[in-house]
C-alpha positions in Angstrom: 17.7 -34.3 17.9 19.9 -35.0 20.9 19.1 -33.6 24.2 21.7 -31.7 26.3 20.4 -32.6 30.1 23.6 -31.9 31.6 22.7 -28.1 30.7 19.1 -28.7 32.3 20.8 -30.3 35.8 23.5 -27.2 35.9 20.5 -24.8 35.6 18.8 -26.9 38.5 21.9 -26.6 40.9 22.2 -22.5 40.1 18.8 -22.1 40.9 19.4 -24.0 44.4 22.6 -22.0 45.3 20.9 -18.9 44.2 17.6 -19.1 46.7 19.6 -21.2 49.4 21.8 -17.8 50.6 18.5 -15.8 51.1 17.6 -18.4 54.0 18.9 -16.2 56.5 16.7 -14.2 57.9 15.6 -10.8 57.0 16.8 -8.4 60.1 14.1 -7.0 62.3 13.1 -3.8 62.1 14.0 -2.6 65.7 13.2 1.7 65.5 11.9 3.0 67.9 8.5 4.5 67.0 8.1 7.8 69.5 4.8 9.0 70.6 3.2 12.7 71.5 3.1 13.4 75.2 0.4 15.0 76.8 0.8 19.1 77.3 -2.0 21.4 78.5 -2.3 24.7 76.3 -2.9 28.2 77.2 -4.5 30.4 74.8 -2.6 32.9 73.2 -3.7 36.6 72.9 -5.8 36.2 69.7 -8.4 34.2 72.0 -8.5 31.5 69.2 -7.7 27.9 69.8 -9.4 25.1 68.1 -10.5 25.5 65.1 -12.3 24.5 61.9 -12.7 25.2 58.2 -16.3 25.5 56.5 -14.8 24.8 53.3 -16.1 23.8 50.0 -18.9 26.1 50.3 -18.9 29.7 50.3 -15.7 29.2 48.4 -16.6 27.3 45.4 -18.0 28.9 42.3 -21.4 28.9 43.7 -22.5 27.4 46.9 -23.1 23.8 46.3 -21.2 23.3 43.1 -18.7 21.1 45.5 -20.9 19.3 47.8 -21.2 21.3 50.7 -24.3 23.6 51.3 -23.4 25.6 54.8 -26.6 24.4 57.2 -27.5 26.2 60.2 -26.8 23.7 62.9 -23.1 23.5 61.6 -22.4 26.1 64.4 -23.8 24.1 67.1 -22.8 20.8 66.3 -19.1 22.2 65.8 -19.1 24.5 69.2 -20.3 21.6 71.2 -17.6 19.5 69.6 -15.4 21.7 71.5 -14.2 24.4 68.8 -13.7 28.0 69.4 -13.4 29.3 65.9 -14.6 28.8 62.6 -12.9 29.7 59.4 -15.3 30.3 56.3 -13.5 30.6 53.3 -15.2 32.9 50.7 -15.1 33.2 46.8 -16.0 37.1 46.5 -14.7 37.6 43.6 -17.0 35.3 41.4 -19.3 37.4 43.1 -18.6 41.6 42.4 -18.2 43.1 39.2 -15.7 42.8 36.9 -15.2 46.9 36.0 -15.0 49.9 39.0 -17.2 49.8 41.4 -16.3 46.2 41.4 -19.5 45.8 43.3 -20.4 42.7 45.7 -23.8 40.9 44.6 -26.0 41.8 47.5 -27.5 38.9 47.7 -24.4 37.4 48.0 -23.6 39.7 51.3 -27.0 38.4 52.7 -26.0 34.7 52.4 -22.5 35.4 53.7 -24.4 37.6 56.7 -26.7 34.9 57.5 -23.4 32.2 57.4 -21.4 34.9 59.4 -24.6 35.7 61.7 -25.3 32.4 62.8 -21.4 31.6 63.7 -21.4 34.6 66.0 -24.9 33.2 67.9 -22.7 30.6 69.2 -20.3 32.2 70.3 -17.4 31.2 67.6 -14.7 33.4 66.4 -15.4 33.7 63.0 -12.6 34.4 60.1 -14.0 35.8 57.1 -11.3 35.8 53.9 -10.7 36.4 50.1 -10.6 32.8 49.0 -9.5 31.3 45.5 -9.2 34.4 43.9 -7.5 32.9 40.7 -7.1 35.9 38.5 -5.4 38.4 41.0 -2.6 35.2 41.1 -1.6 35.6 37.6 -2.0 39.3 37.2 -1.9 40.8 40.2 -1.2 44.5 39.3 -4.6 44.4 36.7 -6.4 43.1 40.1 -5.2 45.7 42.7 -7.7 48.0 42.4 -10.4 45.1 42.5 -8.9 43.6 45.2 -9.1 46.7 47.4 -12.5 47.7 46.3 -13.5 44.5 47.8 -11.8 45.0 51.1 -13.4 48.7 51.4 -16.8 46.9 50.3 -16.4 44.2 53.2 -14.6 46.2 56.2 -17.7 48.9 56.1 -20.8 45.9 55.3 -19.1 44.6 58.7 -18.4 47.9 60.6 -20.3 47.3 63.2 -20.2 43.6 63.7 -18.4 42.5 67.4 -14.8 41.9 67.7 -15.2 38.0 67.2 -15.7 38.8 63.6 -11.7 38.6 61.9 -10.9 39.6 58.8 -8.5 37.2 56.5 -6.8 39.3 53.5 -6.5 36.3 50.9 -6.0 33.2 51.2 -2.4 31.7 49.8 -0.9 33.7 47.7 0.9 32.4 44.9 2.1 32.5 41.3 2.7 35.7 39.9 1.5 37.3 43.1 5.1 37.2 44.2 6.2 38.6 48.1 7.2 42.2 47.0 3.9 42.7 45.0 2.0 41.2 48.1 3.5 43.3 50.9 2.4 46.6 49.0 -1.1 45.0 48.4 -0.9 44.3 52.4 -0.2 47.6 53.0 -2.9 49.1 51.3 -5.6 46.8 51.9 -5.0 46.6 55.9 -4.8 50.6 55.6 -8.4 50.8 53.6 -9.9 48.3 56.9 -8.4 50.4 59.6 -10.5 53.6 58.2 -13.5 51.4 59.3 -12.4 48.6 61.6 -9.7 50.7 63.9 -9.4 47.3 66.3 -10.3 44.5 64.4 -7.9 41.4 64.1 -6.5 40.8 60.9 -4.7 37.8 59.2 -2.6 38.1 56.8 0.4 35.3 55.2 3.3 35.3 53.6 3.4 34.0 49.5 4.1 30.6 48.2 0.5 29.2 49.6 1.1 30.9 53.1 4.4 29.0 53.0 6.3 28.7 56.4 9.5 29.6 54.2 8.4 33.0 53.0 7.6 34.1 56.5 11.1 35.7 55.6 9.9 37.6 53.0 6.7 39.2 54.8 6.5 42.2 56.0 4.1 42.9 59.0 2.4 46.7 59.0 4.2 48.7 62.0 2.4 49.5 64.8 -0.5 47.7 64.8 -1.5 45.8 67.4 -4.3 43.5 65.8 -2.4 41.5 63.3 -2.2 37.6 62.9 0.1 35.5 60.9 -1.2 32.7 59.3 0.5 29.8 57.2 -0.8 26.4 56.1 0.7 23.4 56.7 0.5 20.0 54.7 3.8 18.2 55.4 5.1 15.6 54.1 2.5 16.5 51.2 3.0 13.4 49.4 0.7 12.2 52.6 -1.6 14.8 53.1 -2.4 15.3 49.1 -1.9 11.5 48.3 -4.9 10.9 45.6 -5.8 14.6 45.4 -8.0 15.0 42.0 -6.8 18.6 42.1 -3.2 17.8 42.3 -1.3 17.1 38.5 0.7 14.9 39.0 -1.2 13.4 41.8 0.6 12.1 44.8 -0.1 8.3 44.7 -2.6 6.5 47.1 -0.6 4.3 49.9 1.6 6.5 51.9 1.8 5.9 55.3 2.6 8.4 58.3 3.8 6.2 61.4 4.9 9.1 62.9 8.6 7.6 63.8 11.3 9.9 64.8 12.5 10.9 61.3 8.7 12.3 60.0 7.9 14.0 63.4 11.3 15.8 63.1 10.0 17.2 59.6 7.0 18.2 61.3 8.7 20.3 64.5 11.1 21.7 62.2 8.5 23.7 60.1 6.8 24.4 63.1 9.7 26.1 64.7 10.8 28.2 61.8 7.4 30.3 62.2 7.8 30.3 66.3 11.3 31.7 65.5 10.2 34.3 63.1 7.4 35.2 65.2 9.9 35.5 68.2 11.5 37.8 65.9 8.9 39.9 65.2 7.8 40.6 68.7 6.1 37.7 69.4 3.2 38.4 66.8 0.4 35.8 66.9 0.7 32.8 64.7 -2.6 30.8 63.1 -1.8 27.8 61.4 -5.0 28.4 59.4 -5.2 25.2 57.2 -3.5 21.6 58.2 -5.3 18.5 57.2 -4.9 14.9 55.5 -6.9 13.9 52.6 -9.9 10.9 52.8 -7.3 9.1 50.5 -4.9 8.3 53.0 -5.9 5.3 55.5 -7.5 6.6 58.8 -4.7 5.3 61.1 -2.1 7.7 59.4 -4.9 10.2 59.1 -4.9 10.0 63.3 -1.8 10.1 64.1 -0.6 12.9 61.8 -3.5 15.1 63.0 -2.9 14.5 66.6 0.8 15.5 66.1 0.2 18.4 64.3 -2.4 19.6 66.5 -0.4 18.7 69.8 3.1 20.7 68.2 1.6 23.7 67.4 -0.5 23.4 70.4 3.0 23.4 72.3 3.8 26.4 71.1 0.8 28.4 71.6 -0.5 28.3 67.9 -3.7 28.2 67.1 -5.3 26.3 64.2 -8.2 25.5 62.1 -8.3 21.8 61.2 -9.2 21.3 56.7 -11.9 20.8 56.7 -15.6 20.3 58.5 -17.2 17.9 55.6 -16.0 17.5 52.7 -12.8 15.4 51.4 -10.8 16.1 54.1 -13.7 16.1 56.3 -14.0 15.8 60.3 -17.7 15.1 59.9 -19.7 13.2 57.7 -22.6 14.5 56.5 -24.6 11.9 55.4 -24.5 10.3 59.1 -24.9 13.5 60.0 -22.2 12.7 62.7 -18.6 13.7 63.3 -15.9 10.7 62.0 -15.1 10.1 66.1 -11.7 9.1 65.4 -10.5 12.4 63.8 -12.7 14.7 66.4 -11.0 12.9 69.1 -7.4 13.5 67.5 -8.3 17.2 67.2 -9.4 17.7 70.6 -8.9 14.7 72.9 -11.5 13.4 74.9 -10.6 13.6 78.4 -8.3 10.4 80.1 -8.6 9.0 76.1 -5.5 8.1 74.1 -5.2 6.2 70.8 -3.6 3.0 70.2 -2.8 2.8 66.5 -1.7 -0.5 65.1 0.1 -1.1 61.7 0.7 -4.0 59.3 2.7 -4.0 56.0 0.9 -7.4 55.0 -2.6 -8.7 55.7 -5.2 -6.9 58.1 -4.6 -6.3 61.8 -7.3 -5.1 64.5 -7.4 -3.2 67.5 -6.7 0.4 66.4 -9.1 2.9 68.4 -9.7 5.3 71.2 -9.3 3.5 74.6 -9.7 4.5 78.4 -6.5 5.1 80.5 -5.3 2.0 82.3 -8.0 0.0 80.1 -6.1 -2.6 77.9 -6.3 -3.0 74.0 -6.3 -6.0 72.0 -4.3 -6.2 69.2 -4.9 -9.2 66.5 -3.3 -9.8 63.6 -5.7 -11.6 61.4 -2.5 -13.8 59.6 0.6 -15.1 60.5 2.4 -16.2 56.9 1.0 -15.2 53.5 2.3 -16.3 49.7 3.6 -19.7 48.3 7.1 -19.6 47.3 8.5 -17.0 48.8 6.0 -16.5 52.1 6.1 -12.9 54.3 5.9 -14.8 57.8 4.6 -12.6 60.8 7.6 -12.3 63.4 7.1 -10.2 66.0 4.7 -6.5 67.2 7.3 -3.6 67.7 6.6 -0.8 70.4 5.0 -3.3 73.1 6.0 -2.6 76.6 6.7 -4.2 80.0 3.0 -3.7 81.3 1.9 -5.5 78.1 0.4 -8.9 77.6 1.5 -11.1 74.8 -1.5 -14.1 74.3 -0.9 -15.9 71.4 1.6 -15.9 68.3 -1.0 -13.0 66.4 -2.7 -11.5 70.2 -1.2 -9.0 72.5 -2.7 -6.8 75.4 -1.8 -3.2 75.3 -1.6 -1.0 78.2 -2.9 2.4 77.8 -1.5 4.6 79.5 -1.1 7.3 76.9 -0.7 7.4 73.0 0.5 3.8 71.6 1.9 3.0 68.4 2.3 -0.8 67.6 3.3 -2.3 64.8 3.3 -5.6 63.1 7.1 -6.9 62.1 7.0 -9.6 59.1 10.5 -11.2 57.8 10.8 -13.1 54.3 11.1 -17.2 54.6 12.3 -19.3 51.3 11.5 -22.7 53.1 9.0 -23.2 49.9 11.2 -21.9 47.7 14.4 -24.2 48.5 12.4 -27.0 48.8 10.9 -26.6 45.4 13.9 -26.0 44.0 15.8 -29.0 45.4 12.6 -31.2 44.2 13.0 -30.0 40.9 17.0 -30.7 40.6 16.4 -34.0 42.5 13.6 -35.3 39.2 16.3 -33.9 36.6 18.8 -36.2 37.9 16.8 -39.2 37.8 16.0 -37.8 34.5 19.2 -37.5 33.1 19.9 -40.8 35.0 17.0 -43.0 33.2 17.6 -41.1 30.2 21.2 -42.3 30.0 20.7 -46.0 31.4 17.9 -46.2 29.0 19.7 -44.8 25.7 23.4 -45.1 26.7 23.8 -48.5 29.1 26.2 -46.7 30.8 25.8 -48.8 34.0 25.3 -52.7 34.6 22.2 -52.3 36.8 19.5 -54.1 35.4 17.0 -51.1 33.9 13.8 -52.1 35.7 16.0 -52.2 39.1 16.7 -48.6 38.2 13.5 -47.5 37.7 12.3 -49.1 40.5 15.1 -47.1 42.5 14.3 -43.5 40.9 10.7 -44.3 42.0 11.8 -44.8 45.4 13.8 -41.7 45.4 10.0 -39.5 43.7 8.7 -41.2 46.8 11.0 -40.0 49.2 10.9 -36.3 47.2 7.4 -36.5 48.1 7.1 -37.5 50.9 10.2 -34.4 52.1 8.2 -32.2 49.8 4.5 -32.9 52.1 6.7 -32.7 55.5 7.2 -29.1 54.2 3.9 -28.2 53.3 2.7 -29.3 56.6 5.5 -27.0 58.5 4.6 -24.6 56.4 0.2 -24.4 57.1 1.7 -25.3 60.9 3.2 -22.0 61.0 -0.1 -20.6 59.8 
């Protein structure tokens, strides 16, 4: 059967005019990537600052069914840390009986005193709450009266306990507990604890998982002096929750938080809808009571999103309590026994210490870290091309200064002289690709060409002439082909 070549050769050519546009090069990515300034923070009138979560404990079905068995020296190793307040989340309910009295196991209420007990020995505000109360979220009216036995159970047991001792009503309220049925529940539940605990602080947040959107839709008890506001805060949550095994559908592993212009906007836009509505309602204290990033994420993003966070609310004299001490979202690792420095650091900063965070699309880059002011950081990326065909060619590192030093084509010297973000630029190059393609439609024509000389005799040069010619022309092919190889590893 007769070969159609010419088709083959036309196929050649559209390849070549198809790759040979996408020579130019890619633009570079010139955005400006903002960092968080320094502010000093006053504490508001709650006394409560920095805080942490105990979580995964007291909270799960039974202590220990997640990992986390509350030790002791917690307190100390997180009040040396340089925390003011520890938040223990606690699953009564799993704990009291199901039909009137609804009473609390009291050997339950020893563990939880001995948790609370040792807290208050060092010193720590400690929030005690109703936490993952499941069933008064899906039928919240057959769990009223439960839920308030519980408060009147808990408010006496801790009468007499000092002022450093808050109560938390329940921790985010959601599903079928909507923000009408919660407000009543509010009501009546903060009027049970003031029969026992005239004074004592207590936290309460709007619906919707102590969303900063239903702060709307809450409504504070009058007159009383000793209330806190609390919402969580885990935006963008395709970041914070990326991998989450209890999220369905699961955000996927791999998002990033840079922290350009555009994400912290998201960020100090939530934050100021609560400062507003507080404003609004007389300046009542606000807790962000929950913000964190899950182990999934890379550390880098983990960093700089915590340090943001913790900075803007610190800006407007909001107190928090990172998620969580040592479990997934963990600040401490409890097998080392010893706190994960980079995240301790981003929560409270180390005196004269900023971080440098470095970030690559493609291959590996070093120098990310905690560095002295005025001290330098090196910055290496470990590549400078990667692929075959089509190759991802390092170009340039974005947010680099005029005190900086540039060293080689993959080293630069960072000055430190406050939070740095620098980031690896990479551009496409199709050197590989054009030449492959041009070496490919170069052998189909002397294909085609011995093919016709051969079958055809088309021309009057003598055949052995030819193919001495078309091997002069593979040569040269190869030898153009070999020049661009050794470009290419040069660039390396």
């Amino acid at each position: 059967m007769k070969k159609d070549f010419s088709k083959i050769s036309f196929l050649s050519l559209f390849l070549l005019f198809s790759v040979a546009p996408q020579l130019i090069q890619a633009r570079k990515n010139n955005s400006q990537m903002l960092t968080v300034k320094s502010t000093t923070f006053e504490t508001n009138n709650t006394k409560m600052h920095r805080g942490i979560n105990i979580g995964n404990a007291l909270e799960a079905p039974n202590e220990g069914d997640w990992g986390v068995v509350i030790k002791d020296e917690y307190f100390k190793i997180i009040r040396e840390a340089g925390f003011d307040t520890v938040r223990i989340p606690i699953r009564w309910s799993n704990h009291a009986g199901s039909v009137p009295p609804y009473k609390i196991d009291d050997n339950f209420f020893k563990r939880v005193d001995w948790v609370v007990n040792k807290s208050l020995e060092q010193g720590l505000i400690t929030i005690i709450n109703i936490h993952h109360y499941e069933e008064i979220m899906q039928k919240p009216e057959e769990h009223e009266d439960r839920f308030l036995a519980l408060w009147k159970q808990i408010s006496e047991h801790y009468r007499n306990y000092p002022d450093t001792l808050y109560f938390e009503l329940l921790n985010e309220p959601n599903g079928a507990l909507t923000s009408d049925i919660w407000n009543k529940f509010i009501e009546e539940a903060v009027s049970i604890i003031r029969e026992t605990n005239p004074t004592r602080k207590i936290i309460i947040g709007p619906a919707d998982w102590n969303s900063v959107y239903k702060l709307k839709e809450l409504k504070v008890p009058e007159g009383d002096k000793n209330i806190i506001v609390t919402f969580h805060f885990y935006t963008p949550f395709e970041f914070t929750h990326q991998g989450a095994e209890w999220v369905s559908p699961s955000p996927p592993v791999g998002k990033k938080w840079i922290g350009n212009e555009a994400e912290q906007k998201q960020i100090t836009d939530e934050l100021d809808i609560a400062v507003r509505w507080a404003t609004e309602h007389n300046n009542i204290s606000l807790f962000m009571g929950e913000f964190g990033a899950y182990s999934k994420a890379d550390m880098a993003s983990r960093v700089r999103w915590t340090y943001f966070v913790a900075r803007e609310a610190e800006k407007r004299n909001i107190a928090w309590a990172y998620w969580e001490f040592c479990s997934g979202f963990g600040a401490y690792d409890p097998v080392k026994n010893e706190w994960r420095e980079d995240l301790l650091n981003a929560l409270i900063p180390p005196p004269n210490k900023y971080y440098v965070s470095v970030d690559t699309e493609h291959g590996s880059i070093l120098g990310s870290g905690w560095y002295n002011e005025g001290s330098y950081a090196t910055i290496k990326i470990s590549e400078t091309s990667l692929g075959f065909l089509v190759q991802d060619v390092f170009d340039h590192f974005e947010g680099l200064g005029s005190r900086d030093i540039v060293i080689d084509a993959r080293t630069v010297k960072v000055y430190v002289n406050g939070p740095r973000i620098i980031r690896a630029v990479w551009r496409k190059d199709y050197t590989m690709a054009l030449l492959t393609t041009l070496g490919v439609g170069i052998i189909l024509g002397v294909a085609i060409l011995l093919y016709k000389i051969q079958r055809f005799s088309l021309l009057s040069v003598d055949f052995r002439n030819a193919t001495l010619h078309s091997s002069l022309v593979l040569f040269s092919l190869h030898t153009f082909l070999r020049l661009g190889s050794l470009k290419l590893k040069q660039q390396r």
